[in-house]
N, C-alpha and C positions, 0 to 999 in steps of 0.2 A: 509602773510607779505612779504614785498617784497624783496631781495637778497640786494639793497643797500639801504640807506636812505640819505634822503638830499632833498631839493626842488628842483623841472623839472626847477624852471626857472634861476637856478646859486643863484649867490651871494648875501645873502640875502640884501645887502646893496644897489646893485642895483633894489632890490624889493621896498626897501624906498625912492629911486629916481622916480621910477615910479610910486607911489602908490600919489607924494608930487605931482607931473607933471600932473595925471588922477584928481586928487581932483582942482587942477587950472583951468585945461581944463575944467570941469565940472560945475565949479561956487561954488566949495565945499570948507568951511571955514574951516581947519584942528584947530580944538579944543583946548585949553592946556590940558583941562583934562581929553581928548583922552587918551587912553593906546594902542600903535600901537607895533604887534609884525611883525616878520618875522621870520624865520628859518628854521628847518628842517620840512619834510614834509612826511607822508606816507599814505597819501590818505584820503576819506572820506569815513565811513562806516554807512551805516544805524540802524538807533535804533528802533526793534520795540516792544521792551516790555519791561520790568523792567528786573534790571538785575544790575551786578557789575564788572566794569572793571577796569582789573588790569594790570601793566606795570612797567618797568625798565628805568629807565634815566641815563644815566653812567653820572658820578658827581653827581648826585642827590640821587640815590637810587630809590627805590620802591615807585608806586604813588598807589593810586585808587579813583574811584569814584564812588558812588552807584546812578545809574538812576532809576529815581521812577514815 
């Protein structure tokens, strides 16, 4: 896990400025009933077997999700 968290690329708001800019450039029609997130970030990990992972969200509480 890594020492701080948050997205490498800053502000997630300017993630939705660039994410609205990349889908224009591209010829890409942004949906309404798109669900677009941004925010905090702490990497991608591989999944290779089944298994149950579990975590903390401060404000949230305790999450899990069982991969099958």
């Amino acid at each position: 896990m890594p020492e701080a968290t948050g997205n490498p690329a800053g502000d997630p708001r300017e993630l939705l400025v660039w994410f609205v800019n990349h889908c224009a450039a591209m010829g890409i029609t942004i949906e309404p009933e798109w669900t677009i997130t941004t925010g905090s970030y702490v990497g991608a990990h591989n999944v290779d077997k089944a298994g149950i992972v579990r975590g903390h969200i401060d404000g949230l509480g305790e999450v899990e999700i069982e991969l099958t």
